[in-house]
Every structure is written in C-alpha cells, then in structure tokens.
C-alpha positions as CSV (number, residue, x, y, z in Angstrom):
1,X,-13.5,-13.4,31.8
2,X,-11.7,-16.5,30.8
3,X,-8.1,-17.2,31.6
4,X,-6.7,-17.9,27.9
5,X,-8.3,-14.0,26.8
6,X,-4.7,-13.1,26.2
7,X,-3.5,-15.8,23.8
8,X,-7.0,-16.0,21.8
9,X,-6.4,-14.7,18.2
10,X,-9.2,-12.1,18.6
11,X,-9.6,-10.6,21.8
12,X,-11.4,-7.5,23.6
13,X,-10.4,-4.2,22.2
14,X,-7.6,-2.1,23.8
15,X,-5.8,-5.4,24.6
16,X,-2.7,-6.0,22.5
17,X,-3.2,-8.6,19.5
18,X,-1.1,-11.8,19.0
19,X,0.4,-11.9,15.6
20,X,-1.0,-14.5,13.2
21,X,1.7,-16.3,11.4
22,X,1.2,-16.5,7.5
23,X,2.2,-19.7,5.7
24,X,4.9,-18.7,2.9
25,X,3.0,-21.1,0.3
26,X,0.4,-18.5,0.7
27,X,2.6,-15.6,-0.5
28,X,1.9,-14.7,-3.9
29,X,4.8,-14.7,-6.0
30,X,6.7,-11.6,-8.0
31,X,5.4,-11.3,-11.5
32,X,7.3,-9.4,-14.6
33,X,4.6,-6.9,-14.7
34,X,4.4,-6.0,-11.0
35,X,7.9,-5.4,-11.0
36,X,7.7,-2.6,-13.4
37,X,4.5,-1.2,-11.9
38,X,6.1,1.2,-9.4
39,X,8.4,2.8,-12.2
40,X,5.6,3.3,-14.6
41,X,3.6,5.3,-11.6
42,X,6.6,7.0,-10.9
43,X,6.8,7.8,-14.4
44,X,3.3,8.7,-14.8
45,X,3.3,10.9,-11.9
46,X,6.2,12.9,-12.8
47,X,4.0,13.4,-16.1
48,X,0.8,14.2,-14.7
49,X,3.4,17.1,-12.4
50,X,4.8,18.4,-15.3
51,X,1.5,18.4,-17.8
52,X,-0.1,20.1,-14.5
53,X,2.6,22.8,-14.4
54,X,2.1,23.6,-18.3
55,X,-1.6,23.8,-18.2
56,X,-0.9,26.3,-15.1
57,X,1.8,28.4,-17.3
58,X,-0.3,28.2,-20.3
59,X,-3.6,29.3,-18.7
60,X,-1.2,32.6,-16.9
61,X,0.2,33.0,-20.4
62,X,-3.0,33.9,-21.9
C-alpha cells in the first residue's frame, strides 16, 4: 500500500475521506423563484393535510 493512501481524494473504503474544497464561483446563485419554493410546498402540504382529512370525514360521513 502506498504511503500518500491517506491524503489521496479517493481512498480504500472504511478509511476516513478528505474533504474536497468547492470553489465559491461554482456555487449557483439564489434566484426569486427558489426563494419562494419552500413556502409554496409548505403551503401545498398543509393543503394536501387538510383536503386528506376532508376526503377521510366525508367518506365516514356517508
């Protein structure tokens, strides 16, 4: 086994990884629309939850 396993980027498995550092000109910058995407699935899962416990009540109902 060579000397330098350690510090190679990939190395055998069960040995710990070294982290590979990411350039920030390669980080994709924040856009209007993704910053509104979390609300609008929190808003849409709150709907699907509450259209989910109506179909429940109405199928009991009947």
């Amino acid at each position: 086994m060579p000397q330098g396993s350690r510090t190679e980027t990939f190395a055998r498995i069960g040995r710990s990884y070294p982290r590979i550092p990411i350039a920030p000109a390669s980080e994709v910058a924040e856009s209007s629309l993704t910053r509104y995407a979390g609300r609008y699935a929190a808003v849409a899962g709150v709907l699907a939850f509450l259209g989910a416990l109506a179909l429940i009540g109405w199928l009991l109902a009947r």
